[in-house]
Structures are given as C-alpha cells and as structure tokens.
C-alpha positions as CSV (number, residue, x, y, z in Angstrom):
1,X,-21.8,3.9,85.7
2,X,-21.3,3.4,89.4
3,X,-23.5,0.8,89.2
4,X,-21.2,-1.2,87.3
5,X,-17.8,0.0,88.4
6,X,-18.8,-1.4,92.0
7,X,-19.8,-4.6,90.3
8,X,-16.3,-4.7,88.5
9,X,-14.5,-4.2,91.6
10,X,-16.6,-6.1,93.8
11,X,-16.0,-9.1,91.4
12,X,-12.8,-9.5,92.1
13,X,-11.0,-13.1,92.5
14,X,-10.4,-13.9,95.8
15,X,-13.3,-11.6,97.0
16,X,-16.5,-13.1,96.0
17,X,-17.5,-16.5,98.0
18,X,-17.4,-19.3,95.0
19,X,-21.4,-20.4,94.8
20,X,-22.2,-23.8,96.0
21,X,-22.7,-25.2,92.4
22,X,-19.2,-24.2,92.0
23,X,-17.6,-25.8,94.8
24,X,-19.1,-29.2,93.6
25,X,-18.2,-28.6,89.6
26,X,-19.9,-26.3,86.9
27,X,-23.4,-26.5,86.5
28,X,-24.2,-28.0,83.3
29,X,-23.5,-25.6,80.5
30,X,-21.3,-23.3,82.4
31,X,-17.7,-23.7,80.5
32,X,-15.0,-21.5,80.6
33,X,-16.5,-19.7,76.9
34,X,-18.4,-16.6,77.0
35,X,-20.9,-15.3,74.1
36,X,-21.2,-11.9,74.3
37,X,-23.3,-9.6,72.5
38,X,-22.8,-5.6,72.6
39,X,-26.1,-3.7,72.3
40,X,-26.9,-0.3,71.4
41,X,-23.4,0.2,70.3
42,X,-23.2,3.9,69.9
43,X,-19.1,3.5,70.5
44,X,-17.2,1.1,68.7
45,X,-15.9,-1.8,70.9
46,X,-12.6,-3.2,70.0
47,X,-11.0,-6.3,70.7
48,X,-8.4,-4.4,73.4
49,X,-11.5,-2.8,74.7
50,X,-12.9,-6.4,75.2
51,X,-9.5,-7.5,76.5
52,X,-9.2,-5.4,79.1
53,X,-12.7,-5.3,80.7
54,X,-12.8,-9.2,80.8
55,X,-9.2,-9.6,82.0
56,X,-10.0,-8.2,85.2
57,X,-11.9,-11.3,86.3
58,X,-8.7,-13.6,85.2
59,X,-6.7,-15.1,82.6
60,X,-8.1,-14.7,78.9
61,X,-6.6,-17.1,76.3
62,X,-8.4,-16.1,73.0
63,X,-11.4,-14.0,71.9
64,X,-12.7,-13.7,68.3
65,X,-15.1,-10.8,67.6
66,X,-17.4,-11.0,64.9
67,X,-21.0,-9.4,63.5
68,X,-24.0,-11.3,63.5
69,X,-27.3,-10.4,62.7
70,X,-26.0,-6.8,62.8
71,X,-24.9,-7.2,66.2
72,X,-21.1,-6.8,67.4
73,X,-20.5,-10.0,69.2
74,X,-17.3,-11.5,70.8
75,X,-16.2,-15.3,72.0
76,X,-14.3,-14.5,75.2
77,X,-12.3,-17.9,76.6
78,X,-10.9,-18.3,79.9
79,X,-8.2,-20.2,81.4
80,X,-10.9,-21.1,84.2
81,X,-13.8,-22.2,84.2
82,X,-15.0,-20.1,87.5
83,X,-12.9,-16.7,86.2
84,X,-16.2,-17.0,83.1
85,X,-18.8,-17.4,85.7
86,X,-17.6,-14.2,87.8
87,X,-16.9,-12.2,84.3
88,X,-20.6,-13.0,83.5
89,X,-22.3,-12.5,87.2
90,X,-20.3,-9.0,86.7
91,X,-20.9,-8.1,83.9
92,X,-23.9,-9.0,82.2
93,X,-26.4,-6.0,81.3
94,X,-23.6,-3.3,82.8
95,X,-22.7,-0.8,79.9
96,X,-19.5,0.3,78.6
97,X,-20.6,3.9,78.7
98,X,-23.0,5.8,79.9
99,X,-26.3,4.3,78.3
100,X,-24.7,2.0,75.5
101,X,-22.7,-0.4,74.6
102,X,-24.4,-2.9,77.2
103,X,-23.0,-6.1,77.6
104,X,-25.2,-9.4,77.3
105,X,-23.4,-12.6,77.9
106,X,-24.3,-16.1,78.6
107,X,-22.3,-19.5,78.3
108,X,-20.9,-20.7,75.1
109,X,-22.0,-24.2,73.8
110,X,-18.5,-24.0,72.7
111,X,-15.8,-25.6,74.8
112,X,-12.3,-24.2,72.9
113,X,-11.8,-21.4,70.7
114,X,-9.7,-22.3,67.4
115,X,-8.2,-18.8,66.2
116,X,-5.9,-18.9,63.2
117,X,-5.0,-14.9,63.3
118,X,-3.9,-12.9,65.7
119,X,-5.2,-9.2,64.1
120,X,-7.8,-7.0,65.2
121,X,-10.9,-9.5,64.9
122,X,-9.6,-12.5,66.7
123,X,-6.4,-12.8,69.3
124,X,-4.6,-16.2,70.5
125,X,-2.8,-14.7,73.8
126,X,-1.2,-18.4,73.8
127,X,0.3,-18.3,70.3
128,X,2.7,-15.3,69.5
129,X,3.6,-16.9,66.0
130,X,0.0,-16.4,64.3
131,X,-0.1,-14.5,60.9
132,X,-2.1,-11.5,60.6
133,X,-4.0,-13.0,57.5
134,X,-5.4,-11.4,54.7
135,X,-1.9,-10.0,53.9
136,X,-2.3,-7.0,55.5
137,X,0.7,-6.0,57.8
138,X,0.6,-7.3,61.4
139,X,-0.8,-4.4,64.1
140,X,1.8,-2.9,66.7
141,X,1.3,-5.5,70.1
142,X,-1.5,-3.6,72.0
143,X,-2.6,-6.0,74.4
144,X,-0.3,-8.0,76.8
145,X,1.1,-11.2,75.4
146,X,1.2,-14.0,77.3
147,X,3.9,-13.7,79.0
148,X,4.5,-10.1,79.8
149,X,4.4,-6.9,77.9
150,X,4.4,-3.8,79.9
151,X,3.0,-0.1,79.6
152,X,0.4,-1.3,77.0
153,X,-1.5,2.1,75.7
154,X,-5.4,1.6,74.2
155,X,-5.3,4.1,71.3
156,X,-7.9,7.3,72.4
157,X,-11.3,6.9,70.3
158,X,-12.6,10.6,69.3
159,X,-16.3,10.2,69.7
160,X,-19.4,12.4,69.7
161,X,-18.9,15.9,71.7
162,X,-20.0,15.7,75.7
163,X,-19.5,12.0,76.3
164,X,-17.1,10.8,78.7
165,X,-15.7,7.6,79.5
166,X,-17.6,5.8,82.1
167,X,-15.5,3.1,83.4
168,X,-11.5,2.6,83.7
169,X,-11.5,-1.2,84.1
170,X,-7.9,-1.6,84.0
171,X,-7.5,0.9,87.3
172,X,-10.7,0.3,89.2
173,X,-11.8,3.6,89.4
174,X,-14.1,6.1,87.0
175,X,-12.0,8.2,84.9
176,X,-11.9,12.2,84.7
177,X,-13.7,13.3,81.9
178,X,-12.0,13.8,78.4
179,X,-11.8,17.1,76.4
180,X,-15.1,17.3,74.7
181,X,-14.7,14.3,72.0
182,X,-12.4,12.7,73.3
183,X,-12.9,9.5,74.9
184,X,-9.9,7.5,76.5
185,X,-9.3,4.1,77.7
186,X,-7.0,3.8,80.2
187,X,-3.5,1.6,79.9
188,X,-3.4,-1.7,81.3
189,X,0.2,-3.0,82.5
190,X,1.1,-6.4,82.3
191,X,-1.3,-9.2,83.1
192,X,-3.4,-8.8,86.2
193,X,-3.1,-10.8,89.1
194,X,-0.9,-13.3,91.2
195,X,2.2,-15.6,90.1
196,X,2.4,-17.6,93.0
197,X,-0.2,-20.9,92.7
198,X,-1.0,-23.3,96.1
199,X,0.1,-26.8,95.3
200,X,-1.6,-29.3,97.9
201,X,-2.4,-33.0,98.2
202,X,1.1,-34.1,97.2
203,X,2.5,-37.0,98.1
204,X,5.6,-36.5,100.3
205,X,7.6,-39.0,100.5
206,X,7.6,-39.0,96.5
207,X,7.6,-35.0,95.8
208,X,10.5,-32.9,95.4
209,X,11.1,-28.9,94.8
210,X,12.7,-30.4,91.6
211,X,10.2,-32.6,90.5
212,X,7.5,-29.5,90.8
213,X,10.3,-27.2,89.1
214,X,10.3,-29.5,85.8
215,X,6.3,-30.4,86.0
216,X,5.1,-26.9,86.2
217,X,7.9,-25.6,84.1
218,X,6.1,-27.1,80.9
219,X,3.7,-24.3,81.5
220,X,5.9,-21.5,82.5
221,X,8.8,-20.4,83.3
222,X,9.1,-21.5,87.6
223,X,11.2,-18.5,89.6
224,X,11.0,-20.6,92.9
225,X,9.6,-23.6,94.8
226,X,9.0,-24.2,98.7
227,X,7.7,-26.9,99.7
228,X,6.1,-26.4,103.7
229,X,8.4,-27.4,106.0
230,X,5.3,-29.0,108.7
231,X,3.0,-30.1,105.7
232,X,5.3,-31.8,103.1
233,X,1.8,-31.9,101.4
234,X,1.8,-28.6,100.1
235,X,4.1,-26.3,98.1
236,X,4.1,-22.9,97.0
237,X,5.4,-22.6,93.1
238,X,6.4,-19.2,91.7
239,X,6.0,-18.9,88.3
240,X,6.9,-15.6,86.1
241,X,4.1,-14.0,85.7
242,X,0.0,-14.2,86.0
243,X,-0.5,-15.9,82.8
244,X,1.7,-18.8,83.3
245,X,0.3,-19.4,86.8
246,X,-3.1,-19.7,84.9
247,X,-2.1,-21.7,82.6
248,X,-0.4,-24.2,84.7
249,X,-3.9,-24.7,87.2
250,X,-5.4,-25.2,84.2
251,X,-3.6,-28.0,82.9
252,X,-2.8,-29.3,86.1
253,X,-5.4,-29.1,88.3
254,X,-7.1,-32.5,89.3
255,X,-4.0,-34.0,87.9
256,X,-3.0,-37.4,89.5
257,X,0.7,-37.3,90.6
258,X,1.8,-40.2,92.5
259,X,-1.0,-42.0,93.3
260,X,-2.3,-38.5,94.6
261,X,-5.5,-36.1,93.0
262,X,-3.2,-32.8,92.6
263,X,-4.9,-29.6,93.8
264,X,-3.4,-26.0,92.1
265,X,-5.1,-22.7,92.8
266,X,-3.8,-19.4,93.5
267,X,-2.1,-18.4,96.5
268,X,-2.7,-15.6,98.7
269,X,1.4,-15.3,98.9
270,X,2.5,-12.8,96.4
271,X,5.7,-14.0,96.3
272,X,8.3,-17.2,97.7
273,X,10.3,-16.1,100.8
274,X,14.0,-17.8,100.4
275,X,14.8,-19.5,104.0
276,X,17.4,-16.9,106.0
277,X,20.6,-18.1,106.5
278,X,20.8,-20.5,109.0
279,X,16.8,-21.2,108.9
280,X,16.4,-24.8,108.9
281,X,15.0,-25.8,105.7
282,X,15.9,-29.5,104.9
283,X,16.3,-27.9,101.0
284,X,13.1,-27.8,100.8
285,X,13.3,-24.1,99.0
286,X,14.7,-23.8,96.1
287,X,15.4,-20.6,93.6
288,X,15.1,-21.4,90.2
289,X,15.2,-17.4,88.6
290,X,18.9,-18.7,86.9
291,X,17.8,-22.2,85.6
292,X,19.1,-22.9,82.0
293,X,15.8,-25.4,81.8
294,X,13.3,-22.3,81.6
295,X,11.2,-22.9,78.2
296,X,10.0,-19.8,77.8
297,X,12.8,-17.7,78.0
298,X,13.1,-17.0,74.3
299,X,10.4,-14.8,72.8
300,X,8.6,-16.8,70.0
301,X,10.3,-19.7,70.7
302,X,8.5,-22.8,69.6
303,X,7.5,-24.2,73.0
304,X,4.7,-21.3,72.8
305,X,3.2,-23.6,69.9
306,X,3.2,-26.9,72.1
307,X,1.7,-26.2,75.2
308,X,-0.3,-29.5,76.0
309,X,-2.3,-31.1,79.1
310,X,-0.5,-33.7,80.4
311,X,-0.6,-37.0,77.9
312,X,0.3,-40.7,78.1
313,X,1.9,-39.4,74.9
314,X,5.3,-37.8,75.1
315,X,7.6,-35.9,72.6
316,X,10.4,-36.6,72.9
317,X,13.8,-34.5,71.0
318,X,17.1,-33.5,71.0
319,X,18.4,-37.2,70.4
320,X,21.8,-38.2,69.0
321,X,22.3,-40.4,66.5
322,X,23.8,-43.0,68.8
323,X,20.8,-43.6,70.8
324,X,18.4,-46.7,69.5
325,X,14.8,-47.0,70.0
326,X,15.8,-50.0,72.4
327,X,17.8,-47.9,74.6
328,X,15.0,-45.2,74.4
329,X,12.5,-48.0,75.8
330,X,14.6,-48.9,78.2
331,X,15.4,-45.8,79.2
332,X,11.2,-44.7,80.0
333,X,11.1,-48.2,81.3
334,X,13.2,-48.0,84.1
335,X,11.4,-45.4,85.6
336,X,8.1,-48.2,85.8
337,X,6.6,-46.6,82.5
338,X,5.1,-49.3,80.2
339,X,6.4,-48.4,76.4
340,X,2.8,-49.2,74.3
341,X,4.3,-47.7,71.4
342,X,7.6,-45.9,69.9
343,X,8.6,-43.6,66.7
344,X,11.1,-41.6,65.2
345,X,10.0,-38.7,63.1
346,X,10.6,-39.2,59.4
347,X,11.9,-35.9,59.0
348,X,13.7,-35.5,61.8
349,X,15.6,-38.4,64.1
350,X,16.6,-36.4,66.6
351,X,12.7,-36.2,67.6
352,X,10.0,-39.4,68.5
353,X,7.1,-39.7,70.1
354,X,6.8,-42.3,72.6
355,X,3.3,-43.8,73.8
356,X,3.1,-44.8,78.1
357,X,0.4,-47.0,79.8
358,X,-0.8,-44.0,81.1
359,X,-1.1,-40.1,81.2
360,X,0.0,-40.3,85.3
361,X,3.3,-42.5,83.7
362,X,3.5,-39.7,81.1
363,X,3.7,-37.1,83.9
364,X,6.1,-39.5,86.4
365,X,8.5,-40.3,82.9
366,X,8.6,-36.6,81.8
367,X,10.0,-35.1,85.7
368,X,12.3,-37.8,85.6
369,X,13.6,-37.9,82.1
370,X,13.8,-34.1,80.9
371,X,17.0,-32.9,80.6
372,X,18.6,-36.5,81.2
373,X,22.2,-36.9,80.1
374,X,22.0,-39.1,76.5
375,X,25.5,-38.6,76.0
376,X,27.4,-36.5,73.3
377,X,26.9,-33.3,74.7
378,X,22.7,-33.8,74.7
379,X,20.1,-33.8,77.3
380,X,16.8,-35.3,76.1
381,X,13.9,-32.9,75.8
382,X,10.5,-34.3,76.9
383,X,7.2,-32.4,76.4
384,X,3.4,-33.2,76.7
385,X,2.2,-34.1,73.4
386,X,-1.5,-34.2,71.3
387,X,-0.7,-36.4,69.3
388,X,-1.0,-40.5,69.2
389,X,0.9,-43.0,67.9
C-alpha cells in the first residue's frame, strides 16, 4: 500500500523529468489510450473509482468499462498523450487494496474513444448531453463534469469485515481505517490541477491578448490574458478551470499561428497577476472574467457538442437574412483567406459552412471574424468544424 501511494504521489505532473523518448515524440504505440485490466478483483471497481485514481496524473476525457474474458477491464483516454504514459509508469501492477484489485495497463491500439452513453459503464466528460441508454433513468452526477462540479462524494462500498481502504488517491494520503465493513473512497473536488497554460513561440508583431482571448476561447471559457511585457513571444492564458486548459493544449499545441509552430503547456503560475495601477503595461493584460463571448457559460449548451481541432473548415451561424454568400466570401477574403468552397444549411440559413485554403487560414479567419458586426442586431459566430464541404 505504501508502495503505491509513493508511486501515486511521486507521479505527479510537473515532478517527474519527461523521458527522453518523450521529449522527441511518443514512442511508437504509446497514445494517449490506456487498456487496463483489474485482476483478482475481490472489490468491485467502478467507473468513479477508475475516474479518480487516473485523474490524478491529468485530464481524462472518456473511459468505457467493460468484461472480457471474465476480467473487468476499462479504456481510459487522456487529453495528453504524456499524462497516459505517467498514469501507466504509476500505476501498472499497484493494487487498489491491500492484495487485489491490481491494475495491469499497457497502451491501447486505439487512438479515440467513441462513447454513446454517459451511465455507469462508459462516461464522455466532454459531452454533458449523452442519454443514459437502455431507458433506465440517468444516475445523480458523481464524477466532475467537464467544467466544474464541486464536493463530488464516491458512494461507501460495504465490503467483507477487516478490510480497509488502502489508498485515498483523490488526497494523496492513506486513509484511516473504516468501521469493520465498511470501505470508503474519499471525495474528489473539482478537476485536479492548473488553469493557467504557457503560450510561447508567438509571433509578436502579429499577436494580440484579444486574438489569444477568441482562439483559446473555442476551448474554454479564457478569465485572463498577459502577454510578457520583455518577450512579446510568450503569453500566459487563464482559462476556467483544469479541464479546459487541457483541452485547449490539446487542440492547440503544435498549432501554426502566423507563420509560427505554437507551443501550449501548463504554467507553473497558478493564476494571471492584473498590472497595478500605474504599472506600465502597453495593454498587454487583459481581464476577460465579464466577456459576453464566453461559450461555455451556459450549462448544456450546444458548444459542449462541437468542440473541434482547428480546421480549414469553418461553421459559420447566426446570419441574417440580408447577408449573401457573396458578401460572406468577401467578407473571409479580406482577411487573405482563400474561399475553396461555400454552403448554407438546408435547414437552417442562418448557418453555412465555409471551406479555406488552409487550417492556419481557418485559425487567422476565425480570431478575426467571430463576433463581427453583420448588421441587424447580429454578430457572426465562427467555430472549428469536422465536417467538409
């Protein structure tokens, strides 16, 4: 038990030097899927149980849990590639308790998890809106959504008499022993770790708090952005919580942005310092908490559904029936996108899809265009799409 509590805690992010095949890229076959497989499983595992172990090494998107073989086994997915490889350095052949439920994991073949329920089997953290299935009523939230539940509470399991729990992943520290029976997991709070992502490689004379404001803001909800005052060339972004900062390294990472390779990772900064008054700062801070333009504000809003890399495709919606596909052209156009391709929705005209020369003119044509006036009251809304024309 000690054992692998130390392992657990020595895993941390941010503690453990990144192996030399990492630096470079994964090693062939290392993705950001885990298979796990639970043996000896004298305790049930559940899917929370699952959650919160493998959450401690970074941001979990989905896992499906399933029995093969008549062996409990899980898919765990990552937003990052390196948060899979610590999870499995930490936590391969470690035990849940005390001389069972021991973990075996290796790599996935599998690159992306599709999950068509949220329930107690399988869990989408990035899509709030999935049916339970199986017409059985949907289960109380009891693991953090993606963007912030608090106080969440794993329900007690009452097992065989003289076991304890061995492990309190969520605190970092063993747990007193239960009553005799009674085994509980600890409550996890929120999603673990830091909000605040390192933007570098930028190009300065072309980057703006504004422009990094609308960019990373298709992936969360942006509280503030400083961009450093000696090295134009980096930026600290502040998103809402731990999730969203995953998400948007994830999409974003390796991302060109003005003729530049953009570089996201997690800061060391748990928060953005505002300039005090009478600080120079050239506005090169700005505080975004109050923005009308957040996506995410609204709990199952439909911009949960559409979270996209970045795409040479763009949808495009909340166009009046004034505006022509002409003007729409020339509108992307003028800011040196070239318009391959153009269509309204059958169902709906005030939506289209519009097809660029390139995912970098996607990028350049969605910070300059979203929320730009159209006239009659409406400012366009420009997304990442997955679709092609």
């Amino acid at each position: 038990a000690q054992a692998a509590l130390q392992a657990v805690n020595a895993m941390q992010p941010g503690s453990l030097a990144v192996p030399s095949a990492l630096e470079g890229g994964l090693l062939p076959g290392q993705g950001s899927v885990l298979r796990i497989i639970v043996e000896n499983p004298f305790y049930p595992v559940t899917l929370e149980m699952l959650y919160q172990i493998f959450s401690k090494f970074g941001c979990v998107l989905k896992i499906i849990t399933f029995t093969r073989n008549n062996q409990f086994q899980a898919l765990v997915q990552y937003a990052d590639p390196v948060n899979a490889y610590y999870a499995k350095t930490g936590l391969d052949g470690q035990s849940i308790y005390a001389l069972c439920c021991t973990l075996r994991i290796d790599f996935s073949k599998l690159t992306n998890l599709t999950v068509k329920y949220n329930n107690d089997k399988s869990r989408d953290f990035t899509r709030l809106d999935l049916p339970f299935g199986e017409g059985q009523p949907p289960l109380e939230p009891s693991v953090p959504a993606t963007f912030g539940t608090q106080n969440v509470i794993f329900p007690s399991y009452a097992g065989t008499a003289g076991f304890a729990p061995v492990m309190g992943f969520a605190q970092g520290a063993v747990t007193t022993p239960a009553a005799p029976g009674q085994i509980t997991i600890p409550a996890v709070s929120s999603v673990p770790g830091n909000s605040v992502l390192l933007v570098s490689n930028l190009n300065p004379e072309a980057i703006t708090p504004h422009g990094l404001f609308i960019l990373f803001g298709v992936y969360g909800d942006v509280h503030r952005v400083k961009i450093m005052f000696k090295k134009k060339e980096n930026a600290l972004v502040q998103m809402a919580d731990a999730t969203q900062a995953q998400l948007a390294i994830s999409n974003l990472n390796g991302q060109r942005l003005y003729g530049r390779v953009l570089r996201a990772t997690l800061s060391k900064h748990q928060t953005v310092q505002l300039p005090r008054e009478g600080q120079e700062d050239q506005g090169l801070t700005k505080d975004y908490s109050n923005s009308p333009l957040h996506r995410f504000k609204k709990p199952g809003s439909k911009n949960f559904q559409n979270i996209f890399p970045p795409s040479a495709t763009l949808h495009l919606s909340n166009i009046p029936p004034s505006v022509s596909v002409d003007d729409l052209k020339k509108l992307f156009a003028s800011t040196g996108s070239t318009v391959k391709a153009f269509r309204f929705f059958q169902t709906d005209c005030k939506m289209a899809l519009i097809q660029l020369g390139s995912v970098e003119e996607g990028v350049h044509a969605l910070i300059m265009l979203h929320n730009h006036d159209l006239g009659e009251n409406h400012h366009l809304r420009v997304s990442f799409s997955k679709s092609t024309i």
